[in-house]
C-alpha positions, 0 to 999 in steps of 0.5 A: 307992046301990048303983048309984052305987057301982057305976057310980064303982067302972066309971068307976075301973075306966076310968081305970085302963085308960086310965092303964095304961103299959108292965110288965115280966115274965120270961117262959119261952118253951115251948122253955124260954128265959128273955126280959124282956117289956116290955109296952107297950100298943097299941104297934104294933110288936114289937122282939125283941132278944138277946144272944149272948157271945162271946170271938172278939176274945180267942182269938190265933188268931182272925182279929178281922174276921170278926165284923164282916164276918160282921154284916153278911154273913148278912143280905145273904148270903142263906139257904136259900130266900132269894137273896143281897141279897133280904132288905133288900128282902123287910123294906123290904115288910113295914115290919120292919127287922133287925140283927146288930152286935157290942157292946164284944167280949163279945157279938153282938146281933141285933134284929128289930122288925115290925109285929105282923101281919107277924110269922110271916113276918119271923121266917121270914125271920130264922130262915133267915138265923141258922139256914142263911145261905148267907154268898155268896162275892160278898157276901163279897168285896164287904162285906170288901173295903168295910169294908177301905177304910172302916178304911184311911181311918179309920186314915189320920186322926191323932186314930184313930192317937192312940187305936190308940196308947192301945190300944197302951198299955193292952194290947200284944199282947193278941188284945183290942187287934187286935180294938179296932183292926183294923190288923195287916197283911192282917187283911180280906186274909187273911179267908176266908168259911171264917172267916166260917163258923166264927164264925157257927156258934160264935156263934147258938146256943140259949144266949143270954146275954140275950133281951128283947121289947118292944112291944104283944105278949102273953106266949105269942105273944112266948114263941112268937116268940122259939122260933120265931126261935132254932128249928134253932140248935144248942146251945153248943160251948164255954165262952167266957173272955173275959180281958183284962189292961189296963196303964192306968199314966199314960204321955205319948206323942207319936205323931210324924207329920210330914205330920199336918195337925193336932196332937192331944191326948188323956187316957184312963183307967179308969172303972169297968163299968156293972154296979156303978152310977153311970151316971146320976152319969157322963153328967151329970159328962161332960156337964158336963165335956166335953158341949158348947160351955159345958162345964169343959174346952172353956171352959178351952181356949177361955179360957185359950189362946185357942183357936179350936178345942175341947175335950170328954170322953166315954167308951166300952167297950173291953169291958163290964168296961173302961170308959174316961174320954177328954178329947180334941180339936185343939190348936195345934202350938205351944200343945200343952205349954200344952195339956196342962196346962191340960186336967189344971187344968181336970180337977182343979178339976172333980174337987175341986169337981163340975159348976156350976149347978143339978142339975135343968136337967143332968138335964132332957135326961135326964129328956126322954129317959127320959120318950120312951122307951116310944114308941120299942120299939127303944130301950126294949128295947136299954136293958133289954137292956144293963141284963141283961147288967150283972145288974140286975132285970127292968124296970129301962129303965122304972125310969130316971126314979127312978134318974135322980131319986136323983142329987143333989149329993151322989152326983155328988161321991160319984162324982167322988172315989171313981171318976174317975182323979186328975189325973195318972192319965192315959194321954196322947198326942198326934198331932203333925207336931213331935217336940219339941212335948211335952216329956219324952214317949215319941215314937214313929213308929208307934202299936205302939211306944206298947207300949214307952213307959215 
């Protein structure tokens, strides 16, 4: 007998092995960082993501390309003991892949994901590029000179000018505005490396916001790894304020463009940041509203005007505190007026009455996703990265099936009234080749007089 409760108690033991999935802890490296390990068992790969904050794109005098020429320099710039333009080549051989990118003005983001064999010499590699990146002039030259025509084209597009113009709007001459749009006149010309040099070393410290690990990887080797990385970084010199004042007052601006080939309209207004909740309530309400070709807005649109062309929603962050709700699309030159009421019926009547069908099929894609999630370590990890930066529990990316399950009719009309704008809350502008397509708008000729408009 006591054998056979031996041996079930084993075959327990087994299954609950076998069935083990992804855990979170916090951690403390010995140099003393505090991380988030994702553990994710027989994972090959590790991902190590951290967050720096930032304040460069609200200071005036700052010149606002530096960060994003300066993310894509110090990789391909070279380090001490490594040529400029070697390091792509050195990660494509170890199977590792590495990544600097700025997140919504408020914080640069570095991510590093190898296999875990290759471990000590990706770091090695990564450690001499934050710590003593050589920044090579003609790296410099080249990747400034590149992201300056990628700008200009972008810029030369109507619907970019639409929004340049929104940005305009909400906030002016703000140092904020020029970093969202990166279009005052010789902003890449007038960037020197020096500038380069000066964001770099204010920014990698050894006072990071936010570290997170994630992968097939124990406690004191993702603690050695992370100290590894951030080794010979200096400490912090100075305390970042990052302060902006947003005007969202509803304005109806046309941007006249008269060799525009087509005519744009969009609305935008505020939403509230992340950090206080109601993300799941927002992707499934925007979805419906504006997701895809059998949403509320591009129905109406199609419907009501009998339009070829569509309509949809989304949002996006001018900073993690200022989060925007956009409807946009093309509309014909001559149905713009009609357009622009149809759009706020259509908003209106989603806002009094919420998303049609049933719950459970809008959150199945969600749910699929959510589910994938811990195969991919890169994802998992920037999700749980985000979620400590809004000031949520450790672990809660492994959590958000259960969030997503808590949704129900209930809090997405919950959501609806008490934090997505009114009808007649919105920012509009349209990009259009007829001045008089708008009637009663504010009609400018270049997106700065946007700041103007009544």
């Amino acid at each position: 007998m006591t054998r056979i409760l031996v041996l079930i108690a084993s075959l327990l033991s087994l299954a609950a092995c076998k069935e083990e999935g992804p855990t979170a802890s916090v951690e403390t490296t010995p140099g003393g960082f505090e991380y988030t390990l994702l553990h994710i068992p027989e994972h090959e790969d590790v991902t190590i993501h951290i967050a720096w904050p930032t304040d460069w794109a609200y200071r005036p005098e700052t010149n606002k390309s530096a960060p994003v020429v300066g993310t894509q320099l110090i990789l391909a710039g070279g380090a001490e003991g490594y040529p400029a333009g070697d390091v792509g080549e050195r990660f494509a051989d170890l199977n590792s892949e590495g990544d600097i990118y700025v997140a919504a003005n408020d914080h640069v983001i570095g991510e590093l994901t190898f296999e875990r064999g290759e471990m000590d010499e990706t770091i090695a590699i990564a450690n001499a590029h934050l710590r003593a990146p050589t920044l090579d002039q003609i790296w410099f030259d080249r990747i400034r000179d590149g992201t300056d025509a990628n700008m200009a084209e972008a810029q030369a597009q109507p619907a970019h000018a639409g929004f340049d113009a929104v940005r305009w709007a909400v906030f002016g001459a703000q140092p904020l505005r020029l970093a969202l749009s990166l279009d005052e006149p010789g902003v890449f010309d007038d960037l020197t490396r020096e500038d380069v040099v000066a964001w770099h070393s204010e920014t990698f410290t050894r006072t990071p916001q936010a570290n997170v690990v994630a992968g097939g990887i124990e406690a004191a080797d993702a603690g050695a790894a992370i100290d590894a990385l951030l080794r010979g970084l200096p400490d912090a010199s100075r305390t970042f304020l990052q302060e902006a004042a947003p005007d969202y007052s509803p304005r109806r601006i046309l941007l006249h463009i008269p060799d525009a080939q087509t005519t744009t309209l969009s609305f935008v207004a505020p939403l509230p940041p992340t950090r206080l909740g109601g993300e799941f309530e927002d992707l499934i309400l925007i979805h419906a509203l504006g997701g895809d070709d059998q949403s509320v807005l591009f129905e109406a649109v199609r419907t009501e005007l009998r339009a070829s062309y569509g309509f949809g929603a989304g949002m996006a962050n001018y900073t993690r505190d200022h989060r925007i709700l956009f409807l946009s699309g093309e509309v014909e030159t001559a149905k713009l007026a009609d357009a622009e009421q149809v759009v706020r019926d259509a908003y209106a009547d989603f806002r009094q009455s919420g998303p049609s069908g049933e719950l459970e099929r809008r959150k199945a894609p969600l749910a699929e996703n959510f589910a994938e999630l811990p195969d991919f370590v890169v994802g998992q990890a920037r999700s749980e990265l985000q979620s400590a930066l809004d000031g949520f529990d450790a672990g809660r990316s492994l959590r958000l099936t259960d969030e997503l399950q808590a949704v129900t009719e209930g809090t997405l009309m919950d959501r609806l009234s008490s934090a997505f704008p009114q009808a007649e809350d919105f920012i509009v502008v349209a990009v259009s080749p007829d001045a008089d397509a708008l009637p009663g708008a504010c009609v400018i000729r270049a997106p700065a007089e946007a700041a103007d408009c009544p």
